[in-house]
TIVODO-137949 format. One record per residue (C-alpha): x, z, y; residue number from 1; residue in one letter. Coordinates in nm, 3 decimals, padded with zeros to 5 digits. Example, Ala and Ser with C-alpha at 12.3 -4.5 7.8 and 13.67 -1.06 7.14 Angstrom:
BEGIN
((01.230, 00.780, -00.450), 1, 'A')
((01.367, 00.714, -00.106), 2, 'S')
***
This chain:
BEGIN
((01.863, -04.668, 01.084), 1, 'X')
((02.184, -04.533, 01.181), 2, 'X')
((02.546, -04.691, 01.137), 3, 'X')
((02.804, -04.620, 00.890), 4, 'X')
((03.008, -04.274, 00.941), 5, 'X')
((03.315, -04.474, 00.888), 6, 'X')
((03.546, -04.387, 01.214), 7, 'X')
((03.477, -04.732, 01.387), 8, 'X')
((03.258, -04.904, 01.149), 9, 'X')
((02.926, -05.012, 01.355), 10, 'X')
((02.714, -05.185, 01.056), 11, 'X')
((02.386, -05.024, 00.952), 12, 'X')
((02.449, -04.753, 00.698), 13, 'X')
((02.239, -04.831, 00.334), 14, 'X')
((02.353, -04.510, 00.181), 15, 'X')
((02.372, -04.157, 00.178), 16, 'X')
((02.600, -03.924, 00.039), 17, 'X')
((02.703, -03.589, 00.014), 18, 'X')
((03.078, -03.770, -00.005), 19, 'X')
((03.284, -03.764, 00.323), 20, 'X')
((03.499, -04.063, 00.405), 21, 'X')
((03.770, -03.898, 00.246), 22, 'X')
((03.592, -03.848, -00.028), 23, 'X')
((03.533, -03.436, -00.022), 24, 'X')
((03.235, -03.229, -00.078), 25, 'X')
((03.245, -03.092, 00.239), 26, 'X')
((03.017, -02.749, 00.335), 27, 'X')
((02.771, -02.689, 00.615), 28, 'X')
((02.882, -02.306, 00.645), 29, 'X')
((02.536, -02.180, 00.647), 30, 'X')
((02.398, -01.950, 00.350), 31, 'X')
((02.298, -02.212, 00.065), 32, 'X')
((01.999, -02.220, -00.195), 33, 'X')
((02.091, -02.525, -00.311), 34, 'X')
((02.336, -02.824, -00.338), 35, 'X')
((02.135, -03.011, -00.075), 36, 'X')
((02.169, -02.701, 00.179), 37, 'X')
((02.538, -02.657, 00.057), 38, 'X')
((02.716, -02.951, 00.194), 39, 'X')
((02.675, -03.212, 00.450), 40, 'X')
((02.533, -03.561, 00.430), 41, 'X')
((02.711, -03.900, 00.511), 42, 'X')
((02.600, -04.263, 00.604), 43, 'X')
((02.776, -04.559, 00.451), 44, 'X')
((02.721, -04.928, 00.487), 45, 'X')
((02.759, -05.109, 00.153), 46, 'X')
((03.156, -05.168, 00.180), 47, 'X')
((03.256, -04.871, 00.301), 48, 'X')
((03.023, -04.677, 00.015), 49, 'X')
((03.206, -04.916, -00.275), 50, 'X')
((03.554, -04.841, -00.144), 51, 'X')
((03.467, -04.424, -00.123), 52, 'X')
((03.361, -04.455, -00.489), 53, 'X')
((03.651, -04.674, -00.617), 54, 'X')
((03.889, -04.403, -00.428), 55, 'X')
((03.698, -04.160, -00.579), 56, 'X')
((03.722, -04.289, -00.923), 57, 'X')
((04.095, -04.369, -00.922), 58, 'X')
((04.159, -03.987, -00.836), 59, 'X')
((03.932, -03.814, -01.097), 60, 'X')
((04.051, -04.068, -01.311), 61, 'X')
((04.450, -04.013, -01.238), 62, 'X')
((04.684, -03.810, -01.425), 63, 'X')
((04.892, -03.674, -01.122), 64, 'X')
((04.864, -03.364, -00.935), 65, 'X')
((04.482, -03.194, -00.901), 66, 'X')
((04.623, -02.869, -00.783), 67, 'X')
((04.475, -02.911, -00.413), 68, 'X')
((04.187, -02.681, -00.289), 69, 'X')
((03.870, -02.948, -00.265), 70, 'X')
((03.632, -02.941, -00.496), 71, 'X')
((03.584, -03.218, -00.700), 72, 'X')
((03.294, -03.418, -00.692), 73, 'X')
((03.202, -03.407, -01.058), 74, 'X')
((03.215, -03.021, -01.048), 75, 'X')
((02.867, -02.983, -00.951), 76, 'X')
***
């Protein structure tokens, strides 16, 4: 199995997501049939997977500014 995706995090990766570590959708630029075509996959060890979704969840979850340009991961 590979390691985490984490910029210098060596422990294995457990999970996969379509998430990037800054916690973007974030596109493969090729022509897409279908989410899994559409956008790139991650590995995450188990820390570094709970902190993406906690950061994740306090910015859908936040009543500041959503004006940037990423698409949201709940959009899909």
């Amino acid at each position: 199995m590979e390691s985490c995706d984490v910029e210098g995090c060596e422990v294995q990766a457990k999970r996969i997501s379509r998430l990037s570590p800054e916690g973007f959708l974030v596109g493969t630029g090729n022509k897409a049939y279908s989410f899994r075509e559409a956008y790139k996959r991650f590995r995450y060890c188990e820390i570094h997977h709970e902190e993406l979704m906690k950061s994740i969840w306090s910015r859908v979850s936040d009543e500041g500014d959503k004006s940037d340009d990423h698409v949201a991961p709940t959009a899909i």
